[in-house]
BANU-618517 format. One line per field, with one value per atom (N, C-alpha, C): residue number from 0; atom name; z, x, y. Coordinates in steps of 0.1 Angstrom, whole numbers, plus 5000, padded with zeros to 4 digits. Each point is the difference from the previous one (the first is absolute). Example, Ala and Ser with C-alpha at 12.3 -4.5 7.8 and 13.67 -1.06 7.14 Angstrom:
BEGIN
i	0|0|0|1|1|1
at	N|CA|C|N|CA|C
Z	5078|5000|5000|4993|5000|5008
X	5132|4991|5009|4996|5009|4992
Y	4943|5012|5012|5011|5011|5011
This chain:
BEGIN
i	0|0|0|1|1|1|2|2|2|3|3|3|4|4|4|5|5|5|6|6|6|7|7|7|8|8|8|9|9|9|10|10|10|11|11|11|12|12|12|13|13|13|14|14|14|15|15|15|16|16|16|17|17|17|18|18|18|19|19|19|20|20|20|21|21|21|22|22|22|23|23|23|24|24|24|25|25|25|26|26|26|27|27|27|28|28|28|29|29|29|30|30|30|31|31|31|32|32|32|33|33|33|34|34|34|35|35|35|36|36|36|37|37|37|38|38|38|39|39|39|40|40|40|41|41|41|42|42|42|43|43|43|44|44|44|45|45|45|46|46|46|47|47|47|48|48|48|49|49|49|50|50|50|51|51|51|52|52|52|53|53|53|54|54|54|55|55|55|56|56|56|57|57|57|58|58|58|59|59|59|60|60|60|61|61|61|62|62|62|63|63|63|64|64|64
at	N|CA|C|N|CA|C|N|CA|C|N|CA|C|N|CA|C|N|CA|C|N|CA|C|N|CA|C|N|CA|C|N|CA|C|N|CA|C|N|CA|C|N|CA|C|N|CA|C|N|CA|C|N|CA|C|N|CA|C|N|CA|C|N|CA|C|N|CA|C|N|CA|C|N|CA|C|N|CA|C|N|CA|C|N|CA|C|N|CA|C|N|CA|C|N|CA|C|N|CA|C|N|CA|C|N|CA|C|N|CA|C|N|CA|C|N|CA|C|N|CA|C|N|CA|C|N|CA|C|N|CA|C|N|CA|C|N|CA|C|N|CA|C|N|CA|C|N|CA|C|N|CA|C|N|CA|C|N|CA|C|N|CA|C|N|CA|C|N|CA|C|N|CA|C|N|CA|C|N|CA|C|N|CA|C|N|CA|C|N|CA|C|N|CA|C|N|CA|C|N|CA|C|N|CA|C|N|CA|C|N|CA|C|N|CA|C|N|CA|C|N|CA|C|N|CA|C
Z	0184|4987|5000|4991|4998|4989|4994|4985|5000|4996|4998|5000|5005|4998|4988|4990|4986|4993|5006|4990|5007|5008|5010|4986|5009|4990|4985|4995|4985|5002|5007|5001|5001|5006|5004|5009|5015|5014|4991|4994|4994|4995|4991|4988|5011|5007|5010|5010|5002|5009|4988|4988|4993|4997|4996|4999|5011|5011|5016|4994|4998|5000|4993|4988|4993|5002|5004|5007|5014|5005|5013|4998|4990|4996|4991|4990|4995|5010|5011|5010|5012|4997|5009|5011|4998|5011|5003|5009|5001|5004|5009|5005|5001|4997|5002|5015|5006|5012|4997|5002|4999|5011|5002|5011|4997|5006|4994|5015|5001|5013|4999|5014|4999|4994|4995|4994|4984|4994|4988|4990|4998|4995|4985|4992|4987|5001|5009|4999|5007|5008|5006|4987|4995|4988|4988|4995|4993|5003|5013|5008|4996|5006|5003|4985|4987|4988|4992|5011|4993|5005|5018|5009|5011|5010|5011|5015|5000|5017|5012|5006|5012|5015|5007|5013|5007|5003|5008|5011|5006|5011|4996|5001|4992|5013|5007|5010|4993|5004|5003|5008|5004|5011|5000|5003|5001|5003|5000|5007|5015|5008|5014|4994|5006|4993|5016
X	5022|4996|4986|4997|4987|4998|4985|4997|4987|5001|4995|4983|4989|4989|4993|5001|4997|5007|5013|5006|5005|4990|4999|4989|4999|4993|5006|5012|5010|5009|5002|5016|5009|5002|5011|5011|4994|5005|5008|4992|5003|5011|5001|5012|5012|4997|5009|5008|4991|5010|5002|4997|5003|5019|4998|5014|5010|4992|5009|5008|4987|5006|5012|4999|5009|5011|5000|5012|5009|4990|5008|5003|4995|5005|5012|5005|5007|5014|4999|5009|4998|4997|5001|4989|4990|4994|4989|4998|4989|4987|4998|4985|5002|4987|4995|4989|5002|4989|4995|4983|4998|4987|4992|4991|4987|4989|4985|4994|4992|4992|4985|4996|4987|4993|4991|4990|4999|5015|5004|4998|4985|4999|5008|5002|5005|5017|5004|5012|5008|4987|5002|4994|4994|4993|5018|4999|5012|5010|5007|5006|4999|4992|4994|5001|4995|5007|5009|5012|5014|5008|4997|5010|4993|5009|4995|4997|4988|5003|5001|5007|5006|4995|5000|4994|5008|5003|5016|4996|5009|4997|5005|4997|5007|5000|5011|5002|5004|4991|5004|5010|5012|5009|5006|4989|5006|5011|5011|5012|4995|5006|4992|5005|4992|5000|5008
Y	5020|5002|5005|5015|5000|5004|4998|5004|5010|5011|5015|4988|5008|4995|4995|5012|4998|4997|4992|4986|4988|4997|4987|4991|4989|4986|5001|5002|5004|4988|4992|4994|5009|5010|5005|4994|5001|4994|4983|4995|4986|5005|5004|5006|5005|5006|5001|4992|4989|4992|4992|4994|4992|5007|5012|5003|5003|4999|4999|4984|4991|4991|4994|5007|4995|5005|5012|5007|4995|4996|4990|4982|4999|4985|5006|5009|5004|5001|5009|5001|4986|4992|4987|4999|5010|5002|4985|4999|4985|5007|5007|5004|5014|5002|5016|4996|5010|5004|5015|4993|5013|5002|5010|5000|5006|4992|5007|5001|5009|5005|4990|4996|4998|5007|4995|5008|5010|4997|5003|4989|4995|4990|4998|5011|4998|4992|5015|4991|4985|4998|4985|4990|5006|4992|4997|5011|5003|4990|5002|4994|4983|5001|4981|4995|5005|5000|4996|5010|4998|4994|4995|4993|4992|4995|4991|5012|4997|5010|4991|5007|4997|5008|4999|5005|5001|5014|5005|5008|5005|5009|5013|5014|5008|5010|5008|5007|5014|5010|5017|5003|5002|5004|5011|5009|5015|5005|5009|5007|5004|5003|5006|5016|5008|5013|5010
């Protein structure tokens, strides 16, 4: 998820997962996963916010070409 520069700090991203949410509790959903990069302080901020973080391993596994 991203939000155009000059309509970031609006509640947008918020408004957005707010209605993820209700949309996956609607269909039975229990957890959303979602992913923020080092150093992307906002949306680790955002993040830490709305849910519990967790500390996972997350693997790239290319096709062999």
């Amino acid at each position: 998820m991203a939000v155009a520069e000059d309509f970031r700090r609006q509640g947008i991203a918020t408004a957005l997962i707010n209605t993820i949410m209700l949309i996956a509790h609607q269909r039975g959903i229990h957890v959303i996963f979602v992913q923020a990069d080092y150093g992307d302080d906002s949306t680790v901020a955002l993040y830490t916010k709305l849910g519990t973080r967790e500390d996972v391993m997350h693997y790239d596994i290319l096709p062999i070409e």
